[in-house]
C-alpha positions as a Markdown table, in Angstrom:
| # | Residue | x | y | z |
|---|---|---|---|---|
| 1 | Unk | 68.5 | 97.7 | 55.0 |
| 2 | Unk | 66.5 | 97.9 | 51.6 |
| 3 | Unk | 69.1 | 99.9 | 49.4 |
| 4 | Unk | 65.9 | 100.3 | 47.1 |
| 5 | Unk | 64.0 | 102.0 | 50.0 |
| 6 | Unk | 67.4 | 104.0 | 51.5 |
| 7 | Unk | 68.0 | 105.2 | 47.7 |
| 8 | Unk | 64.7 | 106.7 | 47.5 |
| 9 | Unk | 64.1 | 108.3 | 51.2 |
| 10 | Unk | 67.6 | 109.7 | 50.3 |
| 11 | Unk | 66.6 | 110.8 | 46.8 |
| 12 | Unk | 63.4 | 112.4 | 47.7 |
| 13 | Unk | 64.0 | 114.2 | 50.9 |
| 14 | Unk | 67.3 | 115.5 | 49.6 |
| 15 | Unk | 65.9 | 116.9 | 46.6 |
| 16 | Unk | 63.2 | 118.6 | 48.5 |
| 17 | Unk | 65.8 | 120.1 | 51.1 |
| 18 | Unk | 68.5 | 120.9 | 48.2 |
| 19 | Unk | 65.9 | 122.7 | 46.3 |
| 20 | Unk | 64.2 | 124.7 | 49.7 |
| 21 | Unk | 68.0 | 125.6 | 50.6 |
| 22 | Unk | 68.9 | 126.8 | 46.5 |
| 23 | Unk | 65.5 | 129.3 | 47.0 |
| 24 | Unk | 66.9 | 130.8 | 49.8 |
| 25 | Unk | 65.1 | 129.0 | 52.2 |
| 26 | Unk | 65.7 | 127.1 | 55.2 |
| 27 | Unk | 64.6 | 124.1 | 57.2 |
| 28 | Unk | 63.4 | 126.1 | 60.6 |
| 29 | Unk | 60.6 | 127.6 | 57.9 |
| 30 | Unk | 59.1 | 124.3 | 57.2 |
| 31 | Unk | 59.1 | 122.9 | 61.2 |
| 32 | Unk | 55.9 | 123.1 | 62.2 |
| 33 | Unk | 55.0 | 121.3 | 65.4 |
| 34 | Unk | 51.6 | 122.6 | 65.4 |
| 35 | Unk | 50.8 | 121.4 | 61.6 |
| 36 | Unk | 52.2 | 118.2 | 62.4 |
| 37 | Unk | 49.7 | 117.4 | 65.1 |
| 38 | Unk | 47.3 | 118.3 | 62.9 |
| 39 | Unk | 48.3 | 116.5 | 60.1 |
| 40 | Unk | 49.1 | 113.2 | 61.7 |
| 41 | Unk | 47.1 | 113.0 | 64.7 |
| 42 | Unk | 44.3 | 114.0 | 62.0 |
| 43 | Unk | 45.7 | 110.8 | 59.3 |
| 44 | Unk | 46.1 | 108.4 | 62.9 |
| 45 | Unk | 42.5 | 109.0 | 64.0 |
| 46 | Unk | 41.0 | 109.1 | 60.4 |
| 47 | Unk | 42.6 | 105.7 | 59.8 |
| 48 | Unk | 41.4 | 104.0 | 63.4 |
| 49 | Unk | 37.9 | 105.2 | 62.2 |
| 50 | Unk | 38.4 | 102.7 | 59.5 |
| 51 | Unk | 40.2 | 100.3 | 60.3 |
| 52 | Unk | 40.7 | 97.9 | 63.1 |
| 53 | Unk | 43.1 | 98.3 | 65.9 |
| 54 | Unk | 44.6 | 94.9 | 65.3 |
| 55 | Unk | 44.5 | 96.0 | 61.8 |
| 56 | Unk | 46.4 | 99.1 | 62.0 |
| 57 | Unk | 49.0 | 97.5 | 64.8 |
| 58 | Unk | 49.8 | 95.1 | 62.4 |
| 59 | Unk | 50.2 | 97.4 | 59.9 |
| 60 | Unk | 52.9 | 99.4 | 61.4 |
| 61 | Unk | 54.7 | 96.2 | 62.5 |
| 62 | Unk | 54.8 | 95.5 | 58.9 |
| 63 | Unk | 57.0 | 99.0 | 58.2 |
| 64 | Unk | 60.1 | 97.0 | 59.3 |
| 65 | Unk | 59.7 | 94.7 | 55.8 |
| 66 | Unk | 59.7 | 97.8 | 53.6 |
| 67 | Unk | 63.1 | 98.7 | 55.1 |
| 68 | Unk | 64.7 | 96.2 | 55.3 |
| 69 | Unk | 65.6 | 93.2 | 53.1 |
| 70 | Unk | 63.2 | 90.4 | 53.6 |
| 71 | Unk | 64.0 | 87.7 | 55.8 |
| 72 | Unk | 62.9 | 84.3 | 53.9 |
| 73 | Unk | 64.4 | 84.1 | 50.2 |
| 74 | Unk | 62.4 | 82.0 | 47.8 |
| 75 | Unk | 65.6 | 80.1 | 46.4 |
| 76 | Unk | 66.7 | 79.3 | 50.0 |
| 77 | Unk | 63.1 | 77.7 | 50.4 |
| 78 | Unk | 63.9 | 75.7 | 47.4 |
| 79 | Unk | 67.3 | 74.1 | 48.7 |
| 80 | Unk | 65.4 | 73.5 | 51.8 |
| 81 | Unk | 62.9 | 71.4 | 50.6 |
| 82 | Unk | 64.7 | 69.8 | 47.5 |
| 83 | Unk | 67.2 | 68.3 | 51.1 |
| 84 | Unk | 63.9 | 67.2 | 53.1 |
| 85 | Unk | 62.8 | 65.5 | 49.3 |
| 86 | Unk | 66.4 | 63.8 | 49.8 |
| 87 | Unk | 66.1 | 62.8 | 52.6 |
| 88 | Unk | 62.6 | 61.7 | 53.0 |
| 89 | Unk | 63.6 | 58.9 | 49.3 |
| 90 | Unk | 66.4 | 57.8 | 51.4 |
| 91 | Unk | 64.8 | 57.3 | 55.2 |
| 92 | Unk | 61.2 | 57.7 | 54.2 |
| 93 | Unk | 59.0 | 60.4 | 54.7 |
| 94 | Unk | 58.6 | 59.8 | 58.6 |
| 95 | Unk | 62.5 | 60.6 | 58.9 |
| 96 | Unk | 61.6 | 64.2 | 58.4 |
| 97 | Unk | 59.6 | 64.3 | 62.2 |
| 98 | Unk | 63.3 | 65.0 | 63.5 |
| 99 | Unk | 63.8 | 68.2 | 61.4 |
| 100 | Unk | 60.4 | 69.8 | 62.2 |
| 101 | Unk | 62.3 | 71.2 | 65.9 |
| 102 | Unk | 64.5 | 72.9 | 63.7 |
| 103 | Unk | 62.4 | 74.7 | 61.5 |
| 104 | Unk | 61.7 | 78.5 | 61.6 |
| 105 | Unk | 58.9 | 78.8 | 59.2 |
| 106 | Unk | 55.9 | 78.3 | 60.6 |
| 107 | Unk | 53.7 | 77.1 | 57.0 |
| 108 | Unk | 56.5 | 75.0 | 56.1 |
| 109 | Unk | 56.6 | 73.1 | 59.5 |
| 110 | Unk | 52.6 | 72.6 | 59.7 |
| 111 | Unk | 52.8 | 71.4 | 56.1 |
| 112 | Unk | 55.2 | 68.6 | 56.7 |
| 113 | Unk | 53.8 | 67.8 | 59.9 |
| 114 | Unk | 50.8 | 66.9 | 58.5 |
| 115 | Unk | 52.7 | 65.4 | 55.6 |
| 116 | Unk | 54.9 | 63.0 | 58.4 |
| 117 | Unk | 51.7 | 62.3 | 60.2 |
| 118 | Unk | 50.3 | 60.5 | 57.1 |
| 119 | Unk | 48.1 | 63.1 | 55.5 |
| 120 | Unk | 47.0 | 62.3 | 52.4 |
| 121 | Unk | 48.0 | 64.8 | 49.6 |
| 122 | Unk | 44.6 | 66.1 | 48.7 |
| 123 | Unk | 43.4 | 66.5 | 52.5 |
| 124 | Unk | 46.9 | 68.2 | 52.9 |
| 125 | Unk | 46.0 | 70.8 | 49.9 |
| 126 | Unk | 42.5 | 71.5 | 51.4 |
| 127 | Unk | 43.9 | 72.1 | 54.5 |
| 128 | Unk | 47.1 | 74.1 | 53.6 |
| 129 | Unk | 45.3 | 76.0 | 51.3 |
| 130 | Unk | 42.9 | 77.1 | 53.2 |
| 131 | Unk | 45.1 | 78.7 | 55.7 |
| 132 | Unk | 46.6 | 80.3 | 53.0 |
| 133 | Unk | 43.5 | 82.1 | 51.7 |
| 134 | Unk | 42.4 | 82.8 | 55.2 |
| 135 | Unk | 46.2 | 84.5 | 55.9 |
| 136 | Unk | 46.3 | 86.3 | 52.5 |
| 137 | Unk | 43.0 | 87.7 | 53.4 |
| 138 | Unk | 44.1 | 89.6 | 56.6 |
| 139 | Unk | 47.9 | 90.8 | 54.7 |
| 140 | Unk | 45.6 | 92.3 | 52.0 |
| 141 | Unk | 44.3 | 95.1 | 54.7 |
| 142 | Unk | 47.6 | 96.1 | 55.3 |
| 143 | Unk | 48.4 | 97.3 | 52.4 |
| 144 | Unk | 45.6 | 99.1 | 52.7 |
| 145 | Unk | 46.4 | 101.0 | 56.2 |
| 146 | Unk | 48.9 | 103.0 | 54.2 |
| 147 | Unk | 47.0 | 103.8 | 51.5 |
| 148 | Unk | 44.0 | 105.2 | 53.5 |
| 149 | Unk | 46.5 | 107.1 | 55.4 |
| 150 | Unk | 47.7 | 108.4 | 52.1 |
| 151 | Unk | 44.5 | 109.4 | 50.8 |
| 152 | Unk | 43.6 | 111.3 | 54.1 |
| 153 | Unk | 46.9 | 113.4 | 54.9 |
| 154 | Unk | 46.5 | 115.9 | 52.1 |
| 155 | Unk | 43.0 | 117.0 | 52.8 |
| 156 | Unk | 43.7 | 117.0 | 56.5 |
| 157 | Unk | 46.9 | 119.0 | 55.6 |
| 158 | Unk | 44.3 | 121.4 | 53.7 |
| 159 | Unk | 42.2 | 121.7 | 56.9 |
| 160 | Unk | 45.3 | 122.5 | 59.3 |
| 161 | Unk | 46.1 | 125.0 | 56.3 |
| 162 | Unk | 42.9 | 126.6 | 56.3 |
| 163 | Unk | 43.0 | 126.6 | 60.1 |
| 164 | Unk | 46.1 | 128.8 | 60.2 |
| 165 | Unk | 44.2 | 131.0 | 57.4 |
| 166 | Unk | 41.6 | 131.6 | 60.1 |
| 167 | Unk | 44.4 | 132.8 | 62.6 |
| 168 | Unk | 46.2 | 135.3 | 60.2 |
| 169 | Unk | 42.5 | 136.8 | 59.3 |
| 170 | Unk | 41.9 | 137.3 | 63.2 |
| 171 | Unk | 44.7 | 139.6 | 62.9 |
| 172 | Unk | 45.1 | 141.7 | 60.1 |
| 173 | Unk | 45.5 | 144.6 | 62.1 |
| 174 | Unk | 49.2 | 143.2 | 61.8 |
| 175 | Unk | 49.8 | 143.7 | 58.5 |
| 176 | Unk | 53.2 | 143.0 | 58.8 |
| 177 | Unk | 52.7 | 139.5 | 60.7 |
| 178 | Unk | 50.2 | 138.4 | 57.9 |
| 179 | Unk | 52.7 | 137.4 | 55.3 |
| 180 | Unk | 54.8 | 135.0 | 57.5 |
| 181 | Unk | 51.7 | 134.2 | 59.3 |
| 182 | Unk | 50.2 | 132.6 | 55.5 |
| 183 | Unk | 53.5 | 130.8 | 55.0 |
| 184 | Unk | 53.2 | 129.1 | 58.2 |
| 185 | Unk | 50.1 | 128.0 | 57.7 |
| 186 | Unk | 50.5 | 126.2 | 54.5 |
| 187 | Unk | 52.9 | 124.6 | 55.9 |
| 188 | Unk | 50.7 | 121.8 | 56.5 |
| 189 | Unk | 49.2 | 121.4 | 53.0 |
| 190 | Unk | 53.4 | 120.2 | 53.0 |
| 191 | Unk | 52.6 | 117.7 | 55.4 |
| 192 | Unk | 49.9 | 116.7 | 54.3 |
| 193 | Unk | 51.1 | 115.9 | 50.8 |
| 194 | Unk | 54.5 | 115.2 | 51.1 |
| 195 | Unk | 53.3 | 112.5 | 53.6 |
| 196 | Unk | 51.0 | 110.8 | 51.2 |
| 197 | Unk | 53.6 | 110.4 | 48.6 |
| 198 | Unk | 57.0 | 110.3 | 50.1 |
| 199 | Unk | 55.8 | 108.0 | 52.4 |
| 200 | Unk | 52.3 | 106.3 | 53.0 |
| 201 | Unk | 51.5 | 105.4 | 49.5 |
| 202 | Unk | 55.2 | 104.6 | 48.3 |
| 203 | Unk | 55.0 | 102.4 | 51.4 |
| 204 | Unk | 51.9 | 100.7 | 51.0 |
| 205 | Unk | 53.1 | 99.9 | 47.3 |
| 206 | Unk | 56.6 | 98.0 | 48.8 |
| 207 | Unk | 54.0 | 96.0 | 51.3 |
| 208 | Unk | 51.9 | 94.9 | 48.6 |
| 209 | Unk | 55.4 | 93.7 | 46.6 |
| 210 | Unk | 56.9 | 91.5 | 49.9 |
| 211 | Unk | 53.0 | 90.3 | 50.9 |
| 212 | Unk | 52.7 | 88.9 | 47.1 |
| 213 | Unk | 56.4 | 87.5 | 47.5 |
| 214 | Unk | 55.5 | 85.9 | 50.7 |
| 215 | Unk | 52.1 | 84.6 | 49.1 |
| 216 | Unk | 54.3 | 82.7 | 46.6 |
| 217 | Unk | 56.8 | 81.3 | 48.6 |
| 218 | Unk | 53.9 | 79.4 | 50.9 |
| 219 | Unk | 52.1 | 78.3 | 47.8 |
| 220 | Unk | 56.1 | 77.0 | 46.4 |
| 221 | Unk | 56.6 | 75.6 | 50.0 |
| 222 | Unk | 52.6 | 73.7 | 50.1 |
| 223 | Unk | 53.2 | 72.4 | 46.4 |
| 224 | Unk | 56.8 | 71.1 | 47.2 |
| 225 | Unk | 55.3 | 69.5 | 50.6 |
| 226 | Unk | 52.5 | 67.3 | 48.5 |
| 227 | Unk | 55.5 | 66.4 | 46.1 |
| 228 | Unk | 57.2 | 65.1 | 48.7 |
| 229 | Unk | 54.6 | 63.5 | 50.2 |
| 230 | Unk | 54.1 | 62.2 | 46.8 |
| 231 | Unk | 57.2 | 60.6 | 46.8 |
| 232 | Unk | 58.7 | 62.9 | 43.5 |
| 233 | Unk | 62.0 | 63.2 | 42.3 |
| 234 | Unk | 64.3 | 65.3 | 44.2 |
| 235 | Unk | 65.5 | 66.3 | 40.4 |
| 236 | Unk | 61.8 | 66.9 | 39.5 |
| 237 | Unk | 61.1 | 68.5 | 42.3 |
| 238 | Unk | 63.2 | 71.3 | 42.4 |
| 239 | Unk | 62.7 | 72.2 | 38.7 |
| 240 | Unk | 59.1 | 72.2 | 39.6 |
| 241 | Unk | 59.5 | 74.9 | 42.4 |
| 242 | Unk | 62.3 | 76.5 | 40.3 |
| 243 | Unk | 59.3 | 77.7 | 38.0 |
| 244 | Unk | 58.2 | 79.8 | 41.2 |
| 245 | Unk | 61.0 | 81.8 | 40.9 |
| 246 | Unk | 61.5 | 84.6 | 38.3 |
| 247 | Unk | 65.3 | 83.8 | 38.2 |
| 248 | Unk | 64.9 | 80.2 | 37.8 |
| 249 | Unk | 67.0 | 80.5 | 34.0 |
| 250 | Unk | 69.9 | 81.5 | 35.7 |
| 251 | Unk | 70.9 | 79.0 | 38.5 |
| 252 | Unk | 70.3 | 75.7 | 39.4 |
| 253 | Unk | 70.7 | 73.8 | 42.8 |
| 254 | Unk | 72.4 | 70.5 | 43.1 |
| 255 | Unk | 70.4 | 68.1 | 45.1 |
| 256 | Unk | 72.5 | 65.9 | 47.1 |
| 257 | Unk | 74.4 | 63.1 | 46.8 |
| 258 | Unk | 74.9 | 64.4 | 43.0 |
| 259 | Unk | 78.0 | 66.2 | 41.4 |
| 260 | Unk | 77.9 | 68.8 | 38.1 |
């Protein structure tokens, strides 16, 4: 779990119930089945108007990444490919075919397959790079899923509020139903922008920080690759990648056969 992401639901939510509960309030006033159709079925179909539904699928797959801590570190990429550089001065570059069974990330092993198969460096960049622009393209919509959802929900909670407005008028022969009735219904106006900025725009904004991480570690992984391929120094090599890495002043990995 993202203690960044925990810290904040738990920040947010509890400040908003701690300060409901200090005014005398209570959760059962602000459960509102009907505004929450509203709102969300409202956001949902608002945001398949816009967007693809490959789009917005993907989009919601990606919510697992802004909860928890991402899966591929940029340093661990690093040691990875300053041991393939290792290897591939001692055996030769062709060595590496072996390791490709073993790897999990799928740019990295397309890279040095190409790289084993003989590729030359510059038809290896064009290629590589490419797919890069071409995936970076689609990861930019996601981002903006969330976003659209987050511009919708408050004006769609403002249309369930106005909604429940209409009911209360229909009766004011009740006048003593009309108060509670005008609480209810801005109940989703709550919704609607608590939504938006508890959720669908904080989210999009922790997408757009692990897509750009992501972005950086392929573009580390395709420029170690052609060094590789290039036959640089293992030494070289990894303070070349290390300037990738915003921490790269603080450690240092060891390449092997070498001792501090």
């Amino acid at each position: 779990m993202d203690k960044a992401t925990l810290a904040g639901l738990v920040l947010a939510l509890g400040g908003i119930v701690v300060g409901l509960m200090l005014e005398g309030g209570n959760l059962g006033q602000v459960v509102q089945p009907t505004a929450a159709m509203i709102v969300f079925g409202g956001t949902l179909g608002a945001v398949l108007i816009q967007f693809p539904l490959a789009v917005v699928v993907s989009a919601f797959r990606r919510l697992a990444h802004v909860f928890l801590e991402p899966g591929e570190n940029a340093r661990s990429m690093v040691e990875a490919l300053v041991k393939y550089a290792n290897q591939a001065r001692r055996e030769g570059i062709v060595s590496l075919d072996a390791e490709l069974p073993n790897i999990r990330e799928p740019f990295l092993r397309r890279s040095l397959m190409l790289a084993v198969d003989g590729t030359e460096p510059q038809e290896l960049r064009k290629i590589m790079e490419l797919e890069l622009d071409n995936q970076e393209e689609q990861e930019e919509k996601i981002p903006q899923v969330f976003e659209s959802a987050g511009g919708f929900s408050p004006t769609i909670g403002i249309i369930g509020a106005v909604l429940g407005l209409i009911q209360v008028m229909q009766h004011l022969d009740k006048i003593d139903e009309v108060g509670k009735g005008i609480a209810v219904a801005f109940v989703a106006t709550i919704y609607g922008v608590g939504s938006a900025n508890l959720f669908f725009l904080p989210t999009a904004g922790k997408l757009k920080i692990r897509i750009r991480d992501e972005q950086v570690i392929r573009e580390m992984t395709l420029e170690g690759v052609i060094s590789i391929l290039e036959g640089m120094n293992p030494r070289m090599l990894e303070a070349k990648l290390l300037g990738f890495l915003v921490e790269a002043q603080e450690t240092t990995i060891e390449p092997e056969g070498t001792s501090a």
